[in-house]
DSSP file (Angstrom, degrees, kcal/mol; ACC not computed):
  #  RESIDUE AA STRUCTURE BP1 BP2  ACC     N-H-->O    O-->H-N    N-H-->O    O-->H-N    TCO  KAPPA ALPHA  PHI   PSI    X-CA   Y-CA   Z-CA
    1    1 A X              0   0    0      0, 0.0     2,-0.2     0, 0.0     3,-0.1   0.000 360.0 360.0 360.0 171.3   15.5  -43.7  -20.9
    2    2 A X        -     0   0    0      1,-0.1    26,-0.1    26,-0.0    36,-0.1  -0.688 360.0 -87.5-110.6 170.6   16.7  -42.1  -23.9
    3    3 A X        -     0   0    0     35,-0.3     2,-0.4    -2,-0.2    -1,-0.1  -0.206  42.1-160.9 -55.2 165.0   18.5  -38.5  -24.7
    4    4 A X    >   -     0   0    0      1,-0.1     3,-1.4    -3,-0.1    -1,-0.1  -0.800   6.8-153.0-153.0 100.3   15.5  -36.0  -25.2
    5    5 A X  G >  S+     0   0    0     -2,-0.4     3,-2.8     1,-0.3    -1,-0.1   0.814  87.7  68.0 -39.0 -50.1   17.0  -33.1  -27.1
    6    6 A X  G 3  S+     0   0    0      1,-0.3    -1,-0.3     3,-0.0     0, 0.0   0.807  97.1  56.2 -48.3 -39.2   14.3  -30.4  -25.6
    7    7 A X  G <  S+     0   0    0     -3,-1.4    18,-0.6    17,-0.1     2,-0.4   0.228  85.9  92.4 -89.4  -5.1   16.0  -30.9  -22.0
    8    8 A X  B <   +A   24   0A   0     -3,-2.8     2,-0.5    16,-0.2    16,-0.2  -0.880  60.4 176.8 -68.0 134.8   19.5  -29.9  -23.6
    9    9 A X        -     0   0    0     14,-1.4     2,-0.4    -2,-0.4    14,-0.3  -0.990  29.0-135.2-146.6 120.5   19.7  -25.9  -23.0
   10   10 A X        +     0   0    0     -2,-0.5    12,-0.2    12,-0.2     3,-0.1  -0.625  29.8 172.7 -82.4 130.8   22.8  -23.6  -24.0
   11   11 A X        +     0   0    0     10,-2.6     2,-0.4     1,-0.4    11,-0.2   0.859  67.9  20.4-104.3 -41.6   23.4  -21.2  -20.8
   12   12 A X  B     +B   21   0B   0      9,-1.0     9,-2.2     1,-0.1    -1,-0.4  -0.991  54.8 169.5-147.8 139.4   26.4  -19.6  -21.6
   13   13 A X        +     0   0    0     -2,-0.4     5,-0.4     7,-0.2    -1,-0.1   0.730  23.1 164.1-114.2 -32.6   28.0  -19.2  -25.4
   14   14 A X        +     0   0    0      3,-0.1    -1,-0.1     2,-0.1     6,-0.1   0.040  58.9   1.0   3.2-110.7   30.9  -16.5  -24.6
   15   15 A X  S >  S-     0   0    0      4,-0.2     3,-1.4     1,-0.1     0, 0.0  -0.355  83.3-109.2 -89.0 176.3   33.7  -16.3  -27.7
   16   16 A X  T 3  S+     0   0    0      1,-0.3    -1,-0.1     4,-0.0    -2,-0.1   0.623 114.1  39.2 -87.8 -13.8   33.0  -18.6  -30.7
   17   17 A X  T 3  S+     0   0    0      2,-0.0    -1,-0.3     3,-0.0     2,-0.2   0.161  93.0  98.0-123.8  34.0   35.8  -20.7  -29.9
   18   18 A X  S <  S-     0   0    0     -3,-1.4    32,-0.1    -5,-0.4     2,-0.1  -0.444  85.1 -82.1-101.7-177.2   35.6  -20.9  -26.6
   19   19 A X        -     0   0    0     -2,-0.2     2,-0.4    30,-0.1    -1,-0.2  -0.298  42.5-132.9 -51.5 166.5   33.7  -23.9  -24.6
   20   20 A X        -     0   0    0     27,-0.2    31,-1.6    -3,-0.1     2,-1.0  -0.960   7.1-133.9-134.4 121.1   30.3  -23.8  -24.3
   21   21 A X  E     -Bc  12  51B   0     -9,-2.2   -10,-2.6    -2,-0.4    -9,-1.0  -0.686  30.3-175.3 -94.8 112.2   28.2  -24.3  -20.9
   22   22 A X  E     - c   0  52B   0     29,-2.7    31,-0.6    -2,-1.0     2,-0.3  -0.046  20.2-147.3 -56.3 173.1   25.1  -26.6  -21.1
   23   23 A X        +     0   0    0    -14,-0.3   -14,-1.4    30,-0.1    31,-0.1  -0.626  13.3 176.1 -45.7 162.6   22.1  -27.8  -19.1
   24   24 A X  B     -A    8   0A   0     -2,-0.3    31,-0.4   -16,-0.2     2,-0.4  -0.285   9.3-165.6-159.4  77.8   20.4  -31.1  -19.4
   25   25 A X        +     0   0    0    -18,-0.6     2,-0.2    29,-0.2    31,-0.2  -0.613  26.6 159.7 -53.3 100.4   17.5  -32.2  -16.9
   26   26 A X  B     -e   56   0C   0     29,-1.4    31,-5.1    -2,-0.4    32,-0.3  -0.714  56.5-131.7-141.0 176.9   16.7  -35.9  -17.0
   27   27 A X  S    S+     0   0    0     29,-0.3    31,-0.7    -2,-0.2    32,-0.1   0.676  79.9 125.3-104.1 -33.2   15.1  -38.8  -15.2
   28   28 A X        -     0   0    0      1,-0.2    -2,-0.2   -26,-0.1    31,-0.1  -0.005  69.8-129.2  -0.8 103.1   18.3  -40.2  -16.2
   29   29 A X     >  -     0   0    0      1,-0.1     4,-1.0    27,-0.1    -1,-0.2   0.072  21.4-130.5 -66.3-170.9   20.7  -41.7  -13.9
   30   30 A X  H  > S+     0   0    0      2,-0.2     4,-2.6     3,-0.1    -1,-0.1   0.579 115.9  66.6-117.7 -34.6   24.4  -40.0  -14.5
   31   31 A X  H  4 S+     0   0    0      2,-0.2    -2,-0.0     1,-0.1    -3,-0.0   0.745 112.0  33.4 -33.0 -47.2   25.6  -43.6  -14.7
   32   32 A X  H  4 S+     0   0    0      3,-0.0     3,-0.4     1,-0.0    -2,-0.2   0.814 117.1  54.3 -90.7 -65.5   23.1  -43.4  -18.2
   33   33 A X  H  < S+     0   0    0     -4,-1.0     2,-1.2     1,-0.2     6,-0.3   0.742 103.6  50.0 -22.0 -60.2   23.9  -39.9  -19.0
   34   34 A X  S  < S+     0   0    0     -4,-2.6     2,-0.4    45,-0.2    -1,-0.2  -0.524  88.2 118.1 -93.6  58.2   28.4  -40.2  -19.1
   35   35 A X  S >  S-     0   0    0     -2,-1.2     3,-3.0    -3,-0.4     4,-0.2  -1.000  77.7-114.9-135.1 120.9   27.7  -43.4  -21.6
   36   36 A X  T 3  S+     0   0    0     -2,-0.4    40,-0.3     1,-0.3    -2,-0.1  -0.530 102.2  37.0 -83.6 150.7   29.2  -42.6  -24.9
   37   37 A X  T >  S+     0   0    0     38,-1.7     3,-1.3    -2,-0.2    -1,-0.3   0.001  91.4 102.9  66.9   3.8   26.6  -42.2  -27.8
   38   38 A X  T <  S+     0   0    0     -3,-3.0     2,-0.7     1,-0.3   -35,-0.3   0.903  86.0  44.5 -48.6 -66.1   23.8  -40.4  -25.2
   39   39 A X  T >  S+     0   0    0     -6,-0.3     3,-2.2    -4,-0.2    -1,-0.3  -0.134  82.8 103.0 -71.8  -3.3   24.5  -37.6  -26.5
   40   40 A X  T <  S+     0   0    0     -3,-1.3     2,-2.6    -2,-0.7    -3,-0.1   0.424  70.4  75.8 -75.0-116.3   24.6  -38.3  -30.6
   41   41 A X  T >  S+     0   0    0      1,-0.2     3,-0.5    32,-0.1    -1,-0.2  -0.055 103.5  39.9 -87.5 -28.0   21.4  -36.8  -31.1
   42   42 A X  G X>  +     0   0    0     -2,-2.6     4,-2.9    -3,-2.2     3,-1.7   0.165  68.1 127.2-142.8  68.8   23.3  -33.3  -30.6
   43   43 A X  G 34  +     0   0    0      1,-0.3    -1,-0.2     2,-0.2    30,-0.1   0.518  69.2  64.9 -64.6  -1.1   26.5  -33.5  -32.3
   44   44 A X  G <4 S+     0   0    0     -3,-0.5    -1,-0.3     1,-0.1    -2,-0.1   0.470 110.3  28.6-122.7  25.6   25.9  -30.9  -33.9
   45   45 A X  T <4 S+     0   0    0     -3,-1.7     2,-0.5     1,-0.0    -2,-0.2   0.537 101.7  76.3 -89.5 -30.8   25.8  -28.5  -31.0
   46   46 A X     <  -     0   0    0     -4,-2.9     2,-0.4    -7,-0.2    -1,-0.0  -0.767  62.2-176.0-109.8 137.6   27.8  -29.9  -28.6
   47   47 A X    >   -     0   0    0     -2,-0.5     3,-3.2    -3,-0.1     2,-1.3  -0.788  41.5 -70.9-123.4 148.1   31.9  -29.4  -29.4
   48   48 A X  T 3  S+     0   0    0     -2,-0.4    20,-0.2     1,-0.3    22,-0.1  -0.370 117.9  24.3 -40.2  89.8   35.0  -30.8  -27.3
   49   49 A X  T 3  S+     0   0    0     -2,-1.3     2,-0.4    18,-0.6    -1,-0.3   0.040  86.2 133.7 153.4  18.1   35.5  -29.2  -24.1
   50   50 A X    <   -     0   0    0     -3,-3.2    17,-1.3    17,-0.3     2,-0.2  -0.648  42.8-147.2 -71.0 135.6   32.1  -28.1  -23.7
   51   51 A X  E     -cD  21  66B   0    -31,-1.6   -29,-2.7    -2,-0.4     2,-0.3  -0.747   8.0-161.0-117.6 152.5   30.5  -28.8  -20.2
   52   52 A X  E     -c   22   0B   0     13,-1.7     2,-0.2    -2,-0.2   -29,-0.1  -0.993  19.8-131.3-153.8 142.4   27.5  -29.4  -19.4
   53   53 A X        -     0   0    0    -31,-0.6     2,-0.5    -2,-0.3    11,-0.2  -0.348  32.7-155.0 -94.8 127.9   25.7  -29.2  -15.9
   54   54 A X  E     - F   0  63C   0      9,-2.2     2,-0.9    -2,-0.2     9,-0.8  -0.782  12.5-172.6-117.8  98.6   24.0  -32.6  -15.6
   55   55 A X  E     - F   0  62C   0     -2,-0.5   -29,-1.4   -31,-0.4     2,-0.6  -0.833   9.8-161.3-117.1 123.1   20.5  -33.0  -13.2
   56   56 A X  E  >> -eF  26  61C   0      5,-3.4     5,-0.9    -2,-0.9     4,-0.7  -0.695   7.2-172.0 -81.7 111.0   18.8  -36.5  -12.4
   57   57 A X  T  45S+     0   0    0    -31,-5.1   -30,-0.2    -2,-0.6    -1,-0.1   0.778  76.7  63.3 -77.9  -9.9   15.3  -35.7  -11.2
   58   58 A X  T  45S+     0   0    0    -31,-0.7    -1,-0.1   -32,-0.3   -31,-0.1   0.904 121.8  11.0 -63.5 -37.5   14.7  -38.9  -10.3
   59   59 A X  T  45S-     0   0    0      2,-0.1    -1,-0.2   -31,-0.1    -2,-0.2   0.687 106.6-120.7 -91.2 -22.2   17.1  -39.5   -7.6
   60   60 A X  T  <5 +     0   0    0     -4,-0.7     2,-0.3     1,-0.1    -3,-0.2   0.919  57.7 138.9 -79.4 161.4   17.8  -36.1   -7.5
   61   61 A X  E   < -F   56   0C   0     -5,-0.9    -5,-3.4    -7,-0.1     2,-0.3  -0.902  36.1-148.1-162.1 151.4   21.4  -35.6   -8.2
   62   62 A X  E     +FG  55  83C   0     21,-0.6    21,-1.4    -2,-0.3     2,-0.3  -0.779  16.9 172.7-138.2 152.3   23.5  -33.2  -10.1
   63   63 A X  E     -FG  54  82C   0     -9,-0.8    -9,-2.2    -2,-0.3    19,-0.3  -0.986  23.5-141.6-167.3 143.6   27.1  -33.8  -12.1
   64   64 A X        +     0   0    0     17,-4.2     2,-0.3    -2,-0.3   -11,-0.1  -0.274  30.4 172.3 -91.3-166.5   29.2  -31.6  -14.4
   65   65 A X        -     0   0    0     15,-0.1   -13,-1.7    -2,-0.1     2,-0.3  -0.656  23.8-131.6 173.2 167.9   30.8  -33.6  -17.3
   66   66 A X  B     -D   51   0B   0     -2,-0.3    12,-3.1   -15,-0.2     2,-1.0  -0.986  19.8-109.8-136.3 155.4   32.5  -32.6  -19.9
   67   67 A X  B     +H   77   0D   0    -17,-1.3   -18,-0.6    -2,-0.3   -17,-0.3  -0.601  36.7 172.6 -99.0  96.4   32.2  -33.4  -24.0
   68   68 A X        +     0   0    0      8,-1.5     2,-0.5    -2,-1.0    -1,-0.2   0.354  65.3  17.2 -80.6  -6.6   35.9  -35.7  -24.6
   69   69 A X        +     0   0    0      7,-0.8     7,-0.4   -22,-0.1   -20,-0.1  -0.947  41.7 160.5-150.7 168.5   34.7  -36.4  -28.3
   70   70 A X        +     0   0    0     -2,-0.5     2,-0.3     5,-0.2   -22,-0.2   0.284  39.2 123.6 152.7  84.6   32.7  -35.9  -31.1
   71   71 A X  B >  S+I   74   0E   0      3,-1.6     3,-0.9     1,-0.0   -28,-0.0  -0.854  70.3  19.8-142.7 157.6   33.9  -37.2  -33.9
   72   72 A X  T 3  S-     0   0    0     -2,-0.3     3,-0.1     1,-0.2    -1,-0.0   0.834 124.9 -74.4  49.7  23.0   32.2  -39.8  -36.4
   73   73 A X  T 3  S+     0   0    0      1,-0.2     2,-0.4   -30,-0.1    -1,-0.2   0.849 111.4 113.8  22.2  76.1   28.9  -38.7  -34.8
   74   74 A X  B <   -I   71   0E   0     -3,-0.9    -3,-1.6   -31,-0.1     2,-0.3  -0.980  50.6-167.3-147.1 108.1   29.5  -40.4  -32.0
   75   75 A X        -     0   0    0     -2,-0.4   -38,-1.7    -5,-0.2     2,-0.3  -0.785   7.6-173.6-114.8-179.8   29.9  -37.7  -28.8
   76   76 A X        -     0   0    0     -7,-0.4    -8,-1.5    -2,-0.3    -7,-0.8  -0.974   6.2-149.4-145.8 139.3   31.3  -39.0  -25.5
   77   77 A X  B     -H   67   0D   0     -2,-0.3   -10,-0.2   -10,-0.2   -41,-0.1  -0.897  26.6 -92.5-154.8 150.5   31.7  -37.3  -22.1
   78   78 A X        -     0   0    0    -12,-3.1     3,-0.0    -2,-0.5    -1,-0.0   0.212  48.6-101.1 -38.2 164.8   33.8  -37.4  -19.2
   79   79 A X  S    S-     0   0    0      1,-0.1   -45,-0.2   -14,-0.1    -1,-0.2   0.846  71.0-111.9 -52.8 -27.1   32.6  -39.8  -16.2
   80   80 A X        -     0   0    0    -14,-0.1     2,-0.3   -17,-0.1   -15,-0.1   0.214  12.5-105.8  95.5 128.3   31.1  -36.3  -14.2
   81   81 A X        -     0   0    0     -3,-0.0   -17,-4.2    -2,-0.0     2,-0.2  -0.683  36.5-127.5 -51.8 126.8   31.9  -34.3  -11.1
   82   82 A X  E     -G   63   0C   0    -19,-0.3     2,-0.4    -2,-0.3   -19,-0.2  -0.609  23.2-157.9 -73.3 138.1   29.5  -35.0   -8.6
   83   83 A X  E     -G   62   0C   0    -21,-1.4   -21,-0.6    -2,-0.2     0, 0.0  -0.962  21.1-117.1-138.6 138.6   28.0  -31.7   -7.2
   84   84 A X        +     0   0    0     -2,-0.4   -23,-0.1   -23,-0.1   -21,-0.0  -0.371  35.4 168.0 -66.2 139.4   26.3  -31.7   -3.6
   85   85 A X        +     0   0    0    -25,-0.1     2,-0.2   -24,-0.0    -1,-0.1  -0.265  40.2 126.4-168.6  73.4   22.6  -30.9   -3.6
   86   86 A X        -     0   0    0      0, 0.0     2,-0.1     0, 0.0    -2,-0.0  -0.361  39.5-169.8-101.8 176.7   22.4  -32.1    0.1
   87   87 A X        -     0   0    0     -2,-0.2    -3,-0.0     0, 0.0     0, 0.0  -0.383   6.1-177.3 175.8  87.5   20.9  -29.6    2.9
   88   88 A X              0   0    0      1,-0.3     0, 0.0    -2,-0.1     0, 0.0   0.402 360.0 360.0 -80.0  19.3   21.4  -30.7    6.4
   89   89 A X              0   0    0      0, 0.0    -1,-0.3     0, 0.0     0, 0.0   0.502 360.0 360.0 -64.3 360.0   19.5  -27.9    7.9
């Protein structure tokens, strides 16, 4: 699948030069997601060390990553942190 801008969501903005935390809800494997160019569509939101909380609804499975570029509009992001969203109960 492709990026779909509407499913990027700013959560938390604090100082103006600080990182920035994201959402992004996708069908999207993380595999597609951490692939550098997903993400052009919002270069001009998303800045270097910004993280962003990553959830596959297909499988489901959930991943941090974080934004290593974005230069030449072209952004890039870390492989992801894998985040449990197990429940053996």
């Amino acid at each position: 699948m492709a990026f779909a801008r509407a499913n990027l969501n700013l959560s938390s903005s604090g100082a103006a030069d600080a990182p920035k935390i994201w959402t992004y809800k996708s069908a999207d494997a993380i595999a597609t997601v951490n692939t550098s160019g997903y993400f052009n569509s919002a270069t001009r939101e998303l800045n270097v060390g910004d993280m962003i909380y990553c959830y596959d609804t297909a499988t489901p499975t959930a991943s941090l990553v974080v934004v290593l570029s974005n230069a030449s509009s072209v952004v890039d992001v870390s492989d992801g942190t894998a985040i449990s969203v197990t429940d053996t109960d």
